[in-house]
NUVEXKOL-856379 format. One record per residue (C-alpha): x, y, z; residue number from 1. Coordinates in steps of 0.5 Angstrom, whole numbers, plus 500, padded with zeros to 3 digits. Layout:
xx X; yy Y; zz Z; k NUM
...
//
This chain:
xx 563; yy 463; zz 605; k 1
xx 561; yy 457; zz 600; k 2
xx 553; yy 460; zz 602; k 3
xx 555; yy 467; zz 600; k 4
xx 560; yy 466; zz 594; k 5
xx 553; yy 462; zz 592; k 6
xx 549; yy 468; zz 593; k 7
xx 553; yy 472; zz 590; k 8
xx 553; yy 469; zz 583; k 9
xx 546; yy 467; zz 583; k 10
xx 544; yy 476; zz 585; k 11
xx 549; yy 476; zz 579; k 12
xx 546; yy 471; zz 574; k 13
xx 540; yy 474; zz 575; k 14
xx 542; yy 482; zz 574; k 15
xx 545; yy 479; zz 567; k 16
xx 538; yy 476; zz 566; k 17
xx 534; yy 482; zz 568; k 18
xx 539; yy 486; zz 563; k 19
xx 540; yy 482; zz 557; k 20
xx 531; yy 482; zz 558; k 21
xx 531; yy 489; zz 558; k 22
xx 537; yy 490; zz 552; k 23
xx 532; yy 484; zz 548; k 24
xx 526; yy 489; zz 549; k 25
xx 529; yy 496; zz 547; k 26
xx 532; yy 492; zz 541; k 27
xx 525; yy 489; zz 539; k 28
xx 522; yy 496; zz 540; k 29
xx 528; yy 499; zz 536; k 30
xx 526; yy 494; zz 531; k 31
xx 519; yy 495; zz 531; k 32
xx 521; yy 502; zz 530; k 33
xx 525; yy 500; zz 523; k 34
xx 520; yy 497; zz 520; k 35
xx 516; yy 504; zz 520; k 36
xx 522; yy 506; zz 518; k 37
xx 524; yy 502; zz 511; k 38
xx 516; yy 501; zz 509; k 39
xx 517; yy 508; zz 508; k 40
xx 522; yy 508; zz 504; k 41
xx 520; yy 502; zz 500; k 42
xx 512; yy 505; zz 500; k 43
xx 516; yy 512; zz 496; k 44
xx 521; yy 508; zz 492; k 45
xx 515; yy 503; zz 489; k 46
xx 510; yy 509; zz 488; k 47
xx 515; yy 514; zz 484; k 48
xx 517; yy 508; zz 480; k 49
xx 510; yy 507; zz 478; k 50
xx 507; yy 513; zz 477; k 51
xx 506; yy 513; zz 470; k 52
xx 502; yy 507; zz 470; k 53
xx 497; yy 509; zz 476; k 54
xx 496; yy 516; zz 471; k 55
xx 494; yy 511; zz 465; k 56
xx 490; yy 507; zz 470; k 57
xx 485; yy 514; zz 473; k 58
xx 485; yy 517; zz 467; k 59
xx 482; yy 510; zz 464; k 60
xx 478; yy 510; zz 470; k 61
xx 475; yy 516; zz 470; k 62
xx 472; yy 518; zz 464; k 63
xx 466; yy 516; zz 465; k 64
xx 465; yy 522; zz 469; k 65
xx 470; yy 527; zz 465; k 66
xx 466; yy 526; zz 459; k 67
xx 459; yy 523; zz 460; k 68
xx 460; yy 518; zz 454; k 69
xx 461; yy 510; zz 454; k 70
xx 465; yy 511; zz 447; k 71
xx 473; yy 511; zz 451; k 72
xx 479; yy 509; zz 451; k 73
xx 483; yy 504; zz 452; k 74
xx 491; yy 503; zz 455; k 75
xx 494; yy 504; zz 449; k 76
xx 489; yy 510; zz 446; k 77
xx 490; yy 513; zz 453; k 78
xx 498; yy 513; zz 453; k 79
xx 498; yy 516; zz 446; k 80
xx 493; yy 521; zz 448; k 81
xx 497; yy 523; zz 455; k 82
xx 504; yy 523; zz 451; k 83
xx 501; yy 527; zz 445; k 84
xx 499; yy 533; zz 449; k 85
xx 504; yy 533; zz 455; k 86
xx 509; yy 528; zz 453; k 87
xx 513; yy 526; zz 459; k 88
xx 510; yy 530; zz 465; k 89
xx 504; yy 528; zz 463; k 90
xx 505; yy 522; zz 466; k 91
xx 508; yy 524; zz 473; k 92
xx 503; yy 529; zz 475; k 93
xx 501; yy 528; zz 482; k 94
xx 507; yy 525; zz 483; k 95
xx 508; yy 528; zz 489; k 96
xx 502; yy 527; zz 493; k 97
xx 502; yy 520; zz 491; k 98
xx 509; yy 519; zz 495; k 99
xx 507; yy 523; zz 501; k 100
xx 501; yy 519; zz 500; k 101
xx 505; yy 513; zz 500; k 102
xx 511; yy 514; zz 506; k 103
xx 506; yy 515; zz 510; k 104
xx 501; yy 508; zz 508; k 105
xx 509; yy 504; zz 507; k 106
xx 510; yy 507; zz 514; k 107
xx 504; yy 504; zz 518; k 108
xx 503; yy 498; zz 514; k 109
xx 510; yy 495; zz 515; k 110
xx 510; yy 498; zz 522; k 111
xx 504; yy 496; zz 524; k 112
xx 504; yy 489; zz 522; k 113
xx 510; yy 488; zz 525; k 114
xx 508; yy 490; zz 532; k 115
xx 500; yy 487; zz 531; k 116
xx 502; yy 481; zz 529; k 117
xx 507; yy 479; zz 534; k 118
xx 501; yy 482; zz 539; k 119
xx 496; yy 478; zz 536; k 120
xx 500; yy 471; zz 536; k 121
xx 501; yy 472; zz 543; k 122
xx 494; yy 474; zz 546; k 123
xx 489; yy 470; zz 541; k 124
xx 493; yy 464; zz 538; k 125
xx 487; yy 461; zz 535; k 126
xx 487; yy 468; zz 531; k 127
xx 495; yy 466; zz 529; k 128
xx 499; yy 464; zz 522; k 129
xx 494; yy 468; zz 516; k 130
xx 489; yy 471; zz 521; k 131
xx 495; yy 475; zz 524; k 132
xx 497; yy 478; zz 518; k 133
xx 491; yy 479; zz 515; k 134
xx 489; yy 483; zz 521; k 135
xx 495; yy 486; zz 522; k 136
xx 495; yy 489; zz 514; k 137
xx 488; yy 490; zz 515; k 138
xx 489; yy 494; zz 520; k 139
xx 496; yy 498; zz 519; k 140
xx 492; yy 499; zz 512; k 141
xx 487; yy 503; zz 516; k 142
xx 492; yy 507; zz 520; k 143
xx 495; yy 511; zz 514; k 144
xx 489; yy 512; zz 511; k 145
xx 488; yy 518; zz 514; k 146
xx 494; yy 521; zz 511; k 147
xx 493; yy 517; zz 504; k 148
xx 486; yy 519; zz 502; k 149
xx 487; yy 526; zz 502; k 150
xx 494; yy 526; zz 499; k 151
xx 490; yy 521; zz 494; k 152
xx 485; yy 525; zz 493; k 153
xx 489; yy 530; zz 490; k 154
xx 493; yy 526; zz 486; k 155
xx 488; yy 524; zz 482; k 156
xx 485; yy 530; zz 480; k 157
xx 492; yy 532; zz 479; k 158
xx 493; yy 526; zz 475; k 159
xx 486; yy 527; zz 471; k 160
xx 488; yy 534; zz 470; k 161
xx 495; yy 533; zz 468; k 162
xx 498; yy 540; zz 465; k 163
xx 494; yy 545; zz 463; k 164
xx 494; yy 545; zz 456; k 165
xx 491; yy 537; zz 457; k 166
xx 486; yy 540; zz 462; k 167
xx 484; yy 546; zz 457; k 168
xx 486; yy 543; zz 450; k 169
xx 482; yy 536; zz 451; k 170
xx 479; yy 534; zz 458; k 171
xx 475; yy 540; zz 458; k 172
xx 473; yy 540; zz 451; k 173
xx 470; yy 533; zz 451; k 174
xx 466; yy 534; zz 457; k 175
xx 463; yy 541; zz 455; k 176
xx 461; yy 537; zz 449; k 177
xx 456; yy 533; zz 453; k 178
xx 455; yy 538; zz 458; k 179
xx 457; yy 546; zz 457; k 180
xx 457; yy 546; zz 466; k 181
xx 461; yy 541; zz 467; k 182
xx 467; yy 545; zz 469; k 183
xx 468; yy 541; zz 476; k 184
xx 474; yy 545; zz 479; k 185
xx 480; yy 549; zz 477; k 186
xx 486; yy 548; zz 474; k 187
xx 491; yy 545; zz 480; k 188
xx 498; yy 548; zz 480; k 189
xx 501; yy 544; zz 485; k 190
xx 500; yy 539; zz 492; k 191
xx 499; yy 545; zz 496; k 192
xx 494; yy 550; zz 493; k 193
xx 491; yy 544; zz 491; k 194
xx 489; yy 543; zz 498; k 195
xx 487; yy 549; zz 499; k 196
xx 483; yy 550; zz 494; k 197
xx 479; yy 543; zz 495; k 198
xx 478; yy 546; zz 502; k 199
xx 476; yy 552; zz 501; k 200
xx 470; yy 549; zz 496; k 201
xx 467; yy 543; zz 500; k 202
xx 472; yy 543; zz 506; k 203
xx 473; yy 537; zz 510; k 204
xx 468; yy 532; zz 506; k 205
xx 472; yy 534; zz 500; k 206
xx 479; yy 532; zz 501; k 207
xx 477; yy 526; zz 505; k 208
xx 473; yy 524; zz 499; k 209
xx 471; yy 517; zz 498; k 210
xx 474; yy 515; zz 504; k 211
xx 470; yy 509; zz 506; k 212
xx 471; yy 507; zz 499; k 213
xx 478; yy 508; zz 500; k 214
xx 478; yy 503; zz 506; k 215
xx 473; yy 499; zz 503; k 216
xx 479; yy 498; zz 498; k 217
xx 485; yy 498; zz 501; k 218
xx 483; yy 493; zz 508; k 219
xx 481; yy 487; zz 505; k 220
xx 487; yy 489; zz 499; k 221
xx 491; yy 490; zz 505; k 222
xx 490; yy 483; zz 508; k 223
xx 490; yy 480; zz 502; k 224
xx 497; yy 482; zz 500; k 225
xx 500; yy 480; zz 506; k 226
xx 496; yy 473; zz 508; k 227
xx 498; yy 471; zz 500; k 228
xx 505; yy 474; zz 501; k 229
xx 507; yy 470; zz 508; k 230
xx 502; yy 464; zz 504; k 231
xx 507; yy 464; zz 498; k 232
xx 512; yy 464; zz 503; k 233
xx 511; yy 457; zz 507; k 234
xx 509; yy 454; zz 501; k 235
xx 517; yy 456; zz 498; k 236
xx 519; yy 454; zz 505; k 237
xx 515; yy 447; zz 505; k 238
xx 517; yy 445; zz 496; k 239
xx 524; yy 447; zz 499; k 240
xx 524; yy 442; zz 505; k 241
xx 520; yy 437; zz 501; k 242
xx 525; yy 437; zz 494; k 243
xx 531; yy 439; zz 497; k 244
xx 531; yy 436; zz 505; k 245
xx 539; yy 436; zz 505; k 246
xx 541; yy 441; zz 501; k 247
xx 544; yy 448; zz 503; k 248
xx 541; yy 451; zz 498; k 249
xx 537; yy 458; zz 501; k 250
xx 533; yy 464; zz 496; k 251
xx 535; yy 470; zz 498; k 252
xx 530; yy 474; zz 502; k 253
xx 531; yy 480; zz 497; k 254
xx 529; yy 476; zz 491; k 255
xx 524; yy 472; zz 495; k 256
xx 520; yy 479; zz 497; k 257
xx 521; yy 481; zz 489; k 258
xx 518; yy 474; zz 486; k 259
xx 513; yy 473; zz 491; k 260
xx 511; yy 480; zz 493; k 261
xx 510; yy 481; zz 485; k 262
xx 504; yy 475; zz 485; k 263
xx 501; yy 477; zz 491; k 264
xx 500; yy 484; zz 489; k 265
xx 499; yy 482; zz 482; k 266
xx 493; yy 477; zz 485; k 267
xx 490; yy 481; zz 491; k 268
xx 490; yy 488; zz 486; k 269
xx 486; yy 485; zz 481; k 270
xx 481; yy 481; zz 486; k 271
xx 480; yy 489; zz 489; k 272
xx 478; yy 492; zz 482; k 273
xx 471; yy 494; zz 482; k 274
xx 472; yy 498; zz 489; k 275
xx 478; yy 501; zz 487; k 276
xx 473; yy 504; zz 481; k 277
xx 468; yy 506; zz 485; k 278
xx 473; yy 510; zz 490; k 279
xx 477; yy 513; zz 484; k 280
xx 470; yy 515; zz 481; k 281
xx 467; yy 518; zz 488; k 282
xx 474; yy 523; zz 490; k 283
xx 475; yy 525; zz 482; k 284
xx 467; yy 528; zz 481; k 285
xx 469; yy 534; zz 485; k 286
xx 462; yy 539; zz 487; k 287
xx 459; yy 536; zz 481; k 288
xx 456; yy 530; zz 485; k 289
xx 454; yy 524; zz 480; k 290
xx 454; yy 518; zz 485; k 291
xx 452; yy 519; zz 492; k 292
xx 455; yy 514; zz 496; k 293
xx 459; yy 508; zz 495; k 294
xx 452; yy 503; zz 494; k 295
xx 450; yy 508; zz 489; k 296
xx 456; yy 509; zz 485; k 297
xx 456; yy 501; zz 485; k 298
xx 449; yy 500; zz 483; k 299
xx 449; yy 506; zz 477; k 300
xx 455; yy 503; zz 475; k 301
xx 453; yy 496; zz 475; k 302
xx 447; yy 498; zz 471; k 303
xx 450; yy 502; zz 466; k 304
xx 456; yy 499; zz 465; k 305
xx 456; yy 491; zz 467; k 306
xx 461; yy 487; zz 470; k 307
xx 466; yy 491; zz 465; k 308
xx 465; yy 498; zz 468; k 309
xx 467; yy 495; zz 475; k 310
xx 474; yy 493; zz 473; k 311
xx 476; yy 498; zz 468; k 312
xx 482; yy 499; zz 469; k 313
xx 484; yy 493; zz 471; k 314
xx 489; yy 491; zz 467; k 315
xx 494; yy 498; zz 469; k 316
xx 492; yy 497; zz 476; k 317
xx 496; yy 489; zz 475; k 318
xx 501; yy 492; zz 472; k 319
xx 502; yy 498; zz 476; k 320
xx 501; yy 493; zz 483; k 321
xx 506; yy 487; zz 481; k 322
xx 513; yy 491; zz 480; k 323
xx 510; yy 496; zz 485; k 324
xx 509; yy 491; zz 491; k 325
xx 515; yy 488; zz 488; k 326
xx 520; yy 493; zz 489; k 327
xx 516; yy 495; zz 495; k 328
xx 517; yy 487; zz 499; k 329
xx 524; yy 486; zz 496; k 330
xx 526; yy 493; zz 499; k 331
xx 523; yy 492; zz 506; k 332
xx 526; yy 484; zz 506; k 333
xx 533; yy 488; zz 503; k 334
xx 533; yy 493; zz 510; k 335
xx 531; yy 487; zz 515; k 336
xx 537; yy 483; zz 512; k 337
xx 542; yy 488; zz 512; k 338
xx 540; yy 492; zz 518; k 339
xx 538; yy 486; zz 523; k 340
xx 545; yy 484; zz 526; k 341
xx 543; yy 488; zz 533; k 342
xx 537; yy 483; zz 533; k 343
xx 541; yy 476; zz 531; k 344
xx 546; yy 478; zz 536; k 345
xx 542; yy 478; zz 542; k 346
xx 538; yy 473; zz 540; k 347
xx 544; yy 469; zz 540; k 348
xx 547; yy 471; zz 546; k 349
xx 541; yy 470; zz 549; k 350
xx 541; yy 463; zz 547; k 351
xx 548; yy 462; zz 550; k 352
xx 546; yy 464; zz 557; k 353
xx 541; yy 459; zz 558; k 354
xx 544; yy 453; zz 560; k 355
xx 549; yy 457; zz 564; k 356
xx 543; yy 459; zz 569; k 357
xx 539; yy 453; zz 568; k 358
xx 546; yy 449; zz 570; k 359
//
């Protein structure tokens, strides 16, 4: 009876081992799943908020193929300019496309990076710590990218566009008066006839635009983000460790995310300057081809405007990326913390059990 009784509660232990292993699984897919979820919401939230400062920041980098002419504006003339002619809408045009853009890139990059980073640290050690991130943000990056580029795409020209009044009254007077065929397309009204109209006149080529350039840009950002993001947050880590060993004193994570999300957005955004000229200028020249090709945008512009050219536009691109990846790391941080209590308490109780099963 005694060999019976001990049967039983070993069948037992070993029923609760199996269903606690398969409420961890479903709970880490579940979580998996999440992270998709907020990197959405986050990717929307930081976009919508910073809109305006992506419009300056096109229309900067742009003009040298609006208007044919070295003699351009700067941040503040570009500001004045938007705002005189179209006031406040002028600077949320393609705003949008910019967000479904976003949810979409948010979605796969948080998402991805969750999933890939647990796979590779547990498949290719010698591939962990910072590889794993980068490879992991490179790669959720890549993924998105086949909704973000069109919806980039027509963002941009929406925002070089702006109103009507802007696109009639001023772009097109400019480029007329270096070049009277310069009309490039027709006025977009919105997201969608947008698409239909870039599709109606190159097809798939055209709203898939600069897309090597896009991932030529976005990958190595990507990666960059995340491995300065998860490097700023061990060195917090070891400065708390090493100043205040004894100490309960604890960041919290949603200002963790908002400090360290700003510098790791602000560097990797600036270091990624000139690819982010050469895919604005390959998406916004339309059927009227100046550059044919990313090597040949980065050869004329390194000719014609030197250093300079490729990082026009770099000072709004900072400014845009440090609130932006800010509010984007502290969102996804905020969501963790907040919803992470089925996690925390499986976890435990898995830790709990061990010793019974062992003993």
């Amino acid at each position: 009876m005694a060999v019976t009784g001990g049967s039983t509660s070993t069948s037992g232990e070993l029923h609760g081992t199996n269903s606690s292993a398969t409420l961890v699984s479903t709970n880490n897919q579940f979580f998996v799943w999440r992270e998709f979820l907020w990197g959405a919401i986050a990717g929307g939230f930081g976009e919508g908020m910073m809109h305006p400062i992506d419009t300056v920041k096109t229309r900067i980098q742009s003009q040298a193929i609006m208007t044919q002419t070295q003699k351009q504006k700067g941040i503040l003339q570009m500001v004045k300019a938007v705002w005189g002619v179209d006031g406040l809408r002028g600077f949320y045009r393609g705003v949008v496309p910019g967000v479904t853009g976003s949810l979409a890139t948010g979605a796969t990059y948080f998402g991805v990076i969750e999933s890939t980073k647990k796979w590779i640290e547990e498949t290719h050690p010698n591939l962990g710590g910072h590889w794993a991130h980068f490879i992991a943000g490179a790669l959720g990056d890549t993924l998105g990218s086949f909704i973000y580029v069109p919806c980039e795409v027509i963002k941009q020209r929406m925002q070089v566009q702006g109103t009507k009044k802007y696109w009639t009254s001023v772009v097109m007077k400019d480029a007329a008066h270096v070049k009277p065929d310069a009309t490039m397309y027709g006025y977009y009204s919105g997201m969608f006839q947008a698409g239909c109209s870039i599709w109606k006149d190159q097809g798939p080529k055209g709203l898939y635009a600069g897309y090597w350039s896009t991932l030529a840009r976005d990958v190595p950002f990507a990666g960059l983000m995340v491995t300065c993001y998860e490097a700023l947050k061990d060195v917090t880590e070891y400065g708390r460790q090493k100043w205040f060993p004894n100490s309960s004193f604890h960041v919290n994570s949603s200002f963790e995310g908002l400090v360290l999300g700003g510098i790791a957005g602000g560097v990797s955004a600036y270091l990624t300057t000139p690819l982010d000229v050469i895919k604005t200028r390959l998406q916004v020249q339309g059927t009227i081809v100046r550059y044919n090709g990313w090597m040949d945008a980065l050869r004329r512009i390194w000719l014609i405007e030197g250093p300079k050219g490729l990082f026009r536009g770099s000072i709004p691109r900072v400014i845009w990326y440090v609130p932006a990846s800010a509010l984007t790391f502290m969102a996804v941080e905020f969501l963790r913390d907040h919803f992470k209590e089925d996690k925390v308490t499986t976890l435990s109780i898995e830790k709990s059990k061990s010793p019974l099963q062992h003993s």
